[in-house]
C-alpha angles and dihedrals in degrees: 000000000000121000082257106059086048082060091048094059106034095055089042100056086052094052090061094042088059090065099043089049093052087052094053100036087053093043092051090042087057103029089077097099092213091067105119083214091061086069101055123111104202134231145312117240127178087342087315138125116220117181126235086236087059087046098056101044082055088050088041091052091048091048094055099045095055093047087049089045091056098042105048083047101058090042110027103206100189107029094182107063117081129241094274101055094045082045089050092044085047092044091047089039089045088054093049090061081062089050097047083048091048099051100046085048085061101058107074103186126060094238086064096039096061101045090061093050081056092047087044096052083043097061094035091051091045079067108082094028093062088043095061093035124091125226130312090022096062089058087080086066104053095104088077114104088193091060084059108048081038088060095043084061101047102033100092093219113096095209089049091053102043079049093055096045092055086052095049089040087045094047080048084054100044085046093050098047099041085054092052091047093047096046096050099044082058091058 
């Protein structure tokens, strides 16, 4: 591998931790059950409630975006993609802020709540490894919802990256999912 491609991945790895840090440092600020903010109900809009947890994830998302905004375009990991393609990989890393927000929200216990901090360093970690790995050994990495938006953003054909990111974005969904059904089947 080039100097380059070293760069590539590098900056591109810390683009997609950015995310995944805003969504645990909110989490841990609002899971202390003496915050006065974890009782608010949020506001009304248009005759509609909407909660403080969805407003966060919304303040969350903006945040990211404009912190990854601000940070591929002052490095510019992968030149040679065009505007649309690094707004649709901000867009698809500032959501998953709201999914690793989301998820940690979910477990309740510490216990749980550990473990996936372990299972998200782990994915997140899996990235630049597969990256860096040759068929068939970057198969093991595939559960990582990062190495798939990561790759959407990198492959140069448009059909291929818009692939990739509905199967990160998919892999978010099933987590996500799987989380809230486990959890409420322990309860």
């Amino acid at each position: 591998m080039e100097h380059k491609e070293y760069y590539t991945v590098t900056l591109v790895t810390l683009s997609s931790i950015i995310p995944v840090i805003y969504g645990i440092v909110f989490s841990i600020v609002y899971s202390d059950e003496r915050n006065k903010l974890n009782h608010l109900f949020g506001i009304s809009f248009k005759g509609r409630q909407i909660s403080a947890g969805v407003l966060r994830m919304v303040y969350l998302f903006i945040l990211s975006f404009i912190t990854l905004l601000l940070v591929i375009n002052l490095t510019s990991p992968v030149p040679q993609e065009g505007w649309l393609r690094t707004l649709m990989i901000i867009i698809l890393l500032s959501a998953e802020s709201a999914f690793t927000y989301s998820l940690i929200k979910l477990s309740c216990s510490r216990f749980s709540c550990i473990m996936l901090l372990v299972f998200l360093v782990l994915i997140l970690a899996a990235m630049p490894i597969g990256l860096f790995l040759h068929r068939p050994w970057n198969s093991i990495v595939f559960v990582s919802p990062f190495y798939w938006l990561v790759w959407s953003w990198l492959i140069p054909s448009a059909g291929e990256s818009l692939s990739y990111a509905a199967i990160g974005v998919a892999l978010s969904a099933v987590y996500l999912l799987a989380a809230g059904s486990l959890l409420r089947k322990k309860e």
